[in-house]
C-alpha positions as CSV (number, residue, x, y, z in Angstrom):
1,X,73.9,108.4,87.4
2,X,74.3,109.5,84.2
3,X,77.1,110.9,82.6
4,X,80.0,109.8,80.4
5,X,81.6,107.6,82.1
6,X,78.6,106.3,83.9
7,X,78.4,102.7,85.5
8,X,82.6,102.5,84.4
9,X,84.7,102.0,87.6
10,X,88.1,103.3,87.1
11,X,91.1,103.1,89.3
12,X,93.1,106.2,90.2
13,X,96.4,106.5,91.7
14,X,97.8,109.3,93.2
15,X,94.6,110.1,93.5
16,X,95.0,112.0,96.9
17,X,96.3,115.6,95.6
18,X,97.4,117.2,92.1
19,X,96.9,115.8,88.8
20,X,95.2,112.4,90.4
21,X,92.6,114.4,93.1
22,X,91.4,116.3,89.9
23,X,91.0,113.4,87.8
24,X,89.4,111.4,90.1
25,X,86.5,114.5,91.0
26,X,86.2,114.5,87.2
27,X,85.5,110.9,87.1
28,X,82.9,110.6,90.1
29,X,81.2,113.6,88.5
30,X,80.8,112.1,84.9
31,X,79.3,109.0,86.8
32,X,82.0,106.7,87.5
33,X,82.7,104.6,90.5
34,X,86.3,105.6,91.4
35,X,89.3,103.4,93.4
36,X,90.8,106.2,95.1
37,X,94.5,104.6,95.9
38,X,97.5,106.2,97.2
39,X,100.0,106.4,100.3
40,X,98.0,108.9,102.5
41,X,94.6,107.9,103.7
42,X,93.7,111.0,105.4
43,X,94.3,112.9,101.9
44,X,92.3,109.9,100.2
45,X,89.5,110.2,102.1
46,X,89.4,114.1,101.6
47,X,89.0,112.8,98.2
48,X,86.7,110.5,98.5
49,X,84.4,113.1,100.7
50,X,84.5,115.7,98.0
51,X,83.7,113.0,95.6
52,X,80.1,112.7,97.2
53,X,79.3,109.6,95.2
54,X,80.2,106.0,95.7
55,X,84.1,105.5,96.0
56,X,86.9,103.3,97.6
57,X,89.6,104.8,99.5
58,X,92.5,101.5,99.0
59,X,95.9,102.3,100.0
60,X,98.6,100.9,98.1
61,X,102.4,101.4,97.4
62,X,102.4,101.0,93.2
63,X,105.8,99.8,93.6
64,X,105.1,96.6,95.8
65,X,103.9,93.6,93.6
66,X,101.7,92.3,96.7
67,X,100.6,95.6,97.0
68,X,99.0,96.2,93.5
69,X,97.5,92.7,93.6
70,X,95.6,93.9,96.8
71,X,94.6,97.2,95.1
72,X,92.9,95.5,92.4
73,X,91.4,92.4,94.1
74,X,90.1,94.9,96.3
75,X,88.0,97.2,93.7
76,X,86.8,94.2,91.9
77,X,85.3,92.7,95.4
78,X,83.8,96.6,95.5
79,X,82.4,97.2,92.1
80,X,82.9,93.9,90.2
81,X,84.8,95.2,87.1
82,X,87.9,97.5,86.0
83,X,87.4,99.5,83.1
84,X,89.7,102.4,83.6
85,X,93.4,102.6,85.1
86,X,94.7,106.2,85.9
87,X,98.4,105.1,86.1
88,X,99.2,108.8,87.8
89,X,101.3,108.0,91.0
90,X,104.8,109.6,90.7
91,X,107.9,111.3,92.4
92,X,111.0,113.5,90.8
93,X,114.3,114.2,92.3
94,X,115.9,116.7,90.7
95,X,120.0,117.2,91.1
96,X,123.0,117.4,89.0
97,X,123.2,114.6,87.0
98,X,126.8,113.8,88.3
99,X,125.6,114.2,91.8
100,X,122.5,111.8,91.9
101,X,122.6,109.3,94.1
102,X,121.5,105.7,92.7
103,X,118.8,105.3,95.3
104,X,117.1,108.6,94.2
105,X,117.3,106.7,90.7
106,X,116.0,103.8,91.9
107,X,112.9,105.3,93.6
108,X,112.1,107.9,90.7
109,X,112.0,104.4,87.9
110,X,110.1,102.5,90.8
111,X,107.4,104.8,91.0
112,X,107.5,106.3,88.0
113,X,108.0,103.1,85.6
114,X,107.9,100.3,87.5
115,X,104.3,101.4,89.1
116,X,103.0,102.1,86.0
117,X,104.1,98.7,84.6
118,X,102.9,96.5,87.9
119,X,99.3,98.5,87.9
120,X,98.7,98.0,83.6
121,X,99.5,94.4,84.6
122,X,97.1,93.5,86.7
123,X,94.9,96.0,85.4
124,X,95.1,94.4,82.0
125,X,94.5,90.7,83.7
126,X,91.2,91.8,84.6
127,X,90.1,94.0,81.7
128,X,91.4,91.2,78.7
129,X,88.9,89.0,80.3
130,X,86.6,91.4,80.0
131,X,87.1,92.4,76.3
132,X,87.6,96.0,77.3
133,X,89.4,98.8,79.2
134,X,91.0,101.8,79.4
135,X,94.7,102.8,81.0
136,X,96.1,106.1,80.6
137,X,99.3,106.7,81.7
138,X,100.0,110.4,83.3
139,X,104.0,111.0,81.4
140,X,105.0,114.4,81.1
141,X,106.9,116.9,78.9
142,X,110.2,115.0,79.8
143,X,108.5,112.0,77.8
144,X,109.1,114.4,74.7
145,X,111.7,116.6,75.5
146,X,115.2,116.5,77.5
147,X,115.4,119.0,80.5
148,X,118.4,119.4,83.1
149,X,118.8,118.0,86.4
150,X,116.0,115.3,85.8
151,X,117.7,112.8,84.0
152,X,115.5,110.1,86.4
153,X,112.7,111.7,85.9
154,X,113.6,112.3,82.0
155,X,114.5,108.2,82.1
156,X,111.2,107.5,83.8
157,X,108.7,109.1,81.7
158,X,110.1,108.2,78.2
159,X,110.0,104.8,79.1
160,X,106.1,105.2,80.4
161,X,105.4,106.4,76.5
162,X,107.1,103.6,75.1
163,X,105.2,101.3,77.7
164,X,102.1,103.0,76.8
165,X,103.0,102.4,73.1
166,X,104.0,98.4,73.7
167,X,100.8,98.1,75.6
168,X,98.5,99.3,72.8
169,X,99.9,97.3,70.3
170,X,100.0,94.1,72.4
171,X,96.3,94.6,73.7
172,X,94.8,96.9,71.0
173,X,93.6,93.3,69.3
174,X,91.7,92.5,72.4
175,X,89.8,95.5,73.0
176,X,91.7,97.4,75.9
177,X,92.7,101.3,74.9
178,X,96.3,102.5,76.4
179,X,97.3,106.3,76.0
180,X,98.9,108.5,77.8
181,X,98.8,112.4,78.7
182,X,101.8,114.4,78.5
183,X,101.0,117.5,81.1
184,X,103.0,120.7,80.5
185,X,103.7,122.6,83.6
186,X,101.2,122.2,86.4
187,X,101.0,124.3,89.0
188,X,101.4,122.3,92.1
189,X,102.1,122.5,95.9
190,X,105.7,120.5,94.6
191,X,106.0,123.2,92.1
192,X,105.6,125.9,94.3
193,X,108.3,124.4,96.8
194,X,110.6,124.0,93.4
195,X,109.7,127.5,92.9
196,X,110.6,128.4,96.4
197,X,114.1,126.7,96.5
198,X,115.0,128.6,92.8
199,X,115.1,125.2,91.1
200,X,111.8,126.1,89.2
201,X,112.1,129.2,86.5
202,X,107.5,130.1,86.6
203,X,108.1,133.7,85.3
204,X,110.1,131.9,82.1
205,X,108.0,128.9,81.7
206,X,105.2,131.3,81.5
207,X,106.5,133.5,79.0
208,X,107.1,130.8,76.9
209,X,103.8,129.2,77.1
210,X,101.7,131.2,74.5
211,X,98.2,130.6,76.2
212,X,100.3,132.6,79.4
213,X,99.7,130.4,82.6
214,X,100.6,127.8,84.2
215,X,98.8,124.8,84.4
216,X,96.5,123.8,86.8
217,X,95.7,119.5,87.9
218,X,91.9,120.7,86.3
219,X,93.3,121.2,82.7
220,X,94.4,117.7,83.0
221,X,90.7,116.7,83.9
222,X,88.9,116.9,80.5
223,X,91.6,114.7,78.6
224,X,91.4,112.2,81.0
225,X,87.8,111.5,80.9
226,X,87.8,111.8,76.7
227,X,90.5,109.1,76.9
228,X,88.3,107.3,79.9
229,X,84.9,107.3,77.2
230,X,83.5,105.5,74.9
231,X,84.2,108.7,72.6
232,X,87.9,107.4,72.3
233,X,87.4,104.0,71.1
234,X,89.5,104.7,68.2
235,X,92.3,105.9,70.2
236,X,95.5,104.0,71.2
237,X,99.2,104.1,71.5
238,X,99.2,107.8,71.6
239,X,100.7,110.5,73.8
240,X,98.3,113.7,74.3
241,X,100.4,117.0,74.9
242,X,98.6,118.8,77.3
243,X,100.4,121.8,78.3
244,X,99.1,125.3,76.8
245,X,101.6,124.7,73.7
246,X,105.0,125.1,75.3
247,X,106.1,122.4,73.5
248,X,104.9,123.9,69.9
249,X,106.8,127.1,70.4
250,X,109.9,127.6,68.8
251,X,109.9,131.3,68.6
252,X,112.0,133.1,71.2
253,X,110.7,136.8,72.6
């Protein structure tokens, strides 16, 4: 199948919904072969039905050692080879600061850091003895900037940059790529239930953004499979903003 990621088999997790279901479709229609992983089978094999091409539905929890290992032992007994990690599985908890409960912490670094970490591992196993890969972390605003009543989530994403940033310096030498993308404000089903229980301000995040929208998991898509190519061999250690220049603007209306 041609395309431009054609004959690369890439990993994906979260891949069952969101940011993850859309990078995965984009994937599978560029020509990859796609490792749909995640918690939910049913939603993964939604996925993996859309898809239409040749995937593998694998569910795994990214915060279980034993569980990663199986993941990736798994899509190299499928397809042979690893050549792209989507590290995109992740959780927020949002709450007063003074009021958040150390196993909320717990879970939010688990999943958010600790996941990341455990997949680029074994990932990276496999693709430094082939020469070659590709992981791109999925951080977030927070990564960049400070907001309230996520100071887990804030925790958890800055330290996926600098991970993406120790990663490529580490395994830049020995031709793997790491980057990450940095989505603004997605428009989400967990948004909209944010939204629903006033801890999510749209009508003010969208005045701010000067391309006027929200997100959607699709403008996440294109990014993804630059960062996937061949086109971004020159690429590494860097954090793409993606989020319709909310960050840029300083000018209050």
């Amino acid at each position: 199948m041609n395309g431009r990621l054609a004959d690369k088999v890439a990993v994906v997790t979260g891949a069952g919904r969101g940011i993850g279901r859309a990078i995965a479709l984009a994937y599978a229609r560029e020509g990859a072969q796609v490792v749909l992983a995640g918690r939910t089978r049913d939603q993964l094999e939604a996925v993996a039905s859309e898809a239409g091409r040749n995937t593998l539905v694998q569910t795994a929890d990214v915060c279980d050692e034993a569980s990663v290992a199986a993941l990736f032992e798994q899509a190299v007994a499928a397809f042979g080879r690893v050549d792209v990690l989507v590290n995109n599985a992740g959780v927020t908890f949002v709450k007063p600061t003074e009021e958040l409960p150390l196993e909320a912490w717990l879970r939010v670094i688990n999943t958010n850091l600790t996941g990341p970490f455990l997949c680029a591992q074994a990932a990276g196993r496999i693709m430094l003895q082939q020469g070659n890969g590709r992981i791109i972390n999925i951080a977030s605003l927070t990564s960049l900037a400070g907001l309230p009543m996520r100071a887990a989530y804030g925790a958890s994403k800055g330290g996926l940059m600098a991970l993406t940033q120790s990663l490529a310096v580490e395994w830049g030498p020995r031709g793997l790529r790491v980057n990450a993308i940095a989505p603004g404000y997605i428009r989400t089903a967990l948004q909209d239930d944010l939204v629903r229980q006033g801890l999510f301000p749209a009508d003010r995040i969208t005045a701010r953004t000067p391309v006027r929208r929200m997100g959607t998991p699709e403008d996440i898509a294109g990014p993804a499979i630059f960062l996937a190519s061949d086109e971004a061999d020159w690429v590494n250690g860097e954090t793409f903003v993606v989020d319709g220049g909310w960050l840029a603007n300083g000018w209050v209306d």
